[in-house]
C-alpha positions, 0 to 999 in steps of 0.5 A: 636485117628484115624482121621477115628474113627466116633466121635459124632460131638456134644460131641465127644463121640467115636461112634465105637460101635454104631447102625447106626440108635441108637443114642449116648450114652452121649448126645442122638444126632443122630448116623446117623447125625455124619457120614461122609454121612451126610455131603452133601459137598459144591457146590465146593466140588461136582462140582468146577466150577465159578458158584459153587465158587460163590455160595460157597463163598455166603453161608459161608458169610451168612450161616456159620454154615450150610456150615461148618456144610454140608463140607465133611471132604476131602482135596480135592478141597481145594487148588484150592478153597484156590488160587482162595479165596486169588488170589480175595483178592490180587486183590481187596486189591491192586486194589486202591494202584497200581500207587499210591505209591512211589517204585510203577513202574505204579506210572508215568502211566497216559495215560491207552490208550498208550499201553506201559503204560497200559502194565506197569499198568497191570504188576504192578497190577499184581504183587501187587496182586500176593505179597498180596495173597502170605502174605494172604496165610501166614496168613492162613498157620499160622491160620491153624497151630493155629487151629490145635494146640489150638483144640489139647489143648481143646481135640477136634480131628480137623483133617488136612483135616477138618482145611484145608476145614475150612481155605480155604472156611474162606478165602473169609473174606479175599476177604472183607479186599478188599471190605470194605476198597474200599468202605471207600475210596469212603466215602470222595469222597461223603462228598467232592461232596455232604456234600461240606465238606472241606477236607484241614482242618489241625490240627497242632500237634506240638510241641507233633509231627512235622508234621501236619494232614490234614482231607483227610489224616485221611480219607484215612489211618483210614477207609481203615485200618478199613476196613482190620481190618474188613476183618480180623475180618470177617475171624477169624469169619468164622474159628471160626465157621468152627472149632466148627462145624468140631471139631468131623468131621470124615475124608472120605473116611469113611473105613467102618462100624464098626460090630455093624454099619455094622449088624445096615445097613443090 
């Protein structure tokens, strides 16, 4: 079906030959409330600027179903706010890794004061950051082409514009990956300083492994990856979400009302 064609956005129901103001003849929702006029756009969508990212970014954590329910079924705007979701993610992601690992070059930065060595602690941070938003943005690409194809499978008209809205303002749960699994590296910190918990207690498990695991080492690998895992969660939350309130969503700009809309306006 034409990605133009008005739609009930609550029962898909083909509204072509519907009043504006009548409502549809499947499960009586309101005619006006399913066409492209009466989504309001996000703050980003009317204006993209740092204050409006932010407060786009603050309504889809805390009222999806209103923002996805509100975006105006565009491409455009999309790409940029997508970059800026993901470049966030990548630095927030990479922030606690960079110097801490092996094939790391700021591994041997110690003195953030020697302008050589900061540089090398920039450039490092810099480029661990750009390669996660680059893997992040892979899996949205693949979350896109997913929810393009089981919207497909179920029946609903999911069109391009509306997935890619969906996937880019969903991305700031990838920025929460960054977020929670900080936040889980500061636990060990607190129990070491304030529960006096001994954090070199090992467990042997050998003969079964050869190797042995020390507290400290469980804290930092379990609850980090607890917290990508959540950030992952959070973001196929937020699709999911996305594409039940745009599976019916008519693509701007609207080409103009069908006859029977047209003589309802007048």
């Amino acid at each position: 079906m034409d990605e133009t064609t008005p739609l009930c956005e609550s029962c898909g129901y083909d509204l072509s030959a519907s009043a504006r103001h009548g409502s549809c003849p499947e499960c009586g929702a309101p005619v006006a409330s399913s066409l492209p006029g009466a989504r309001i756009e996000s703050p980003w969508q009317q204006r993209r600027s740092l204050f409006s990212w932010g407060l786009t970014n603050l309504g889809t954590l805390f009222r999806p179903t209103h923002r996805f329910r509100t975006l105006r079924i565009s491409a455009a705007g999309a790409a940029p706010l997508l970059a800026a979701n993901l470049l966030l993610a990548g630095a927030l992601i990479a922030d606690p890794w960079v110097g801490a690992t092996t094939i790391d070059p700021a591994r041997a930065v110690r003195d953030l004061s020697n302008p050589r060595e900061l540089a090398l602690y920039a450039a490092a941070w810099l480029a661990w950051s750009l390669l996660v938003a680059l893997i992040l943005l892979a899996l949205t690409i693949v979350e896109y082409l997913g929810v393009r194809f089981f919207a497909a499978r179920k029946g609903w008209r999911l069109t391009r514009a509306a997935a890619l809205q969906v996937c880019a303002h969903a991305s700031i749960g990838w920025a929460l990956c960054g977020v929670l699994a900080i936040a889980a590296m500061v636990v060990p910190q607190i129990l070491i300083r304030y529960f006096h918990l001994a954090l070199d207690q090992r467990w042997d498990l050998r003969p079964t492994f050869a190797y042995t695991l020390d507290l400290q080492t469980i804290l930092l690998v379990v609850l980090p990856s607890t917290g990508y895992l959540a950030g992952l969660i959070a973001f196929e939350w937020l699709v999911f979400r996305g594409v039940r309130a745009c599976r019916f969503a008519t693509l701007e700009p609207f080409p103009g009302p069908t006859p029977s809309l047209a003589a309802a306006a007048r």
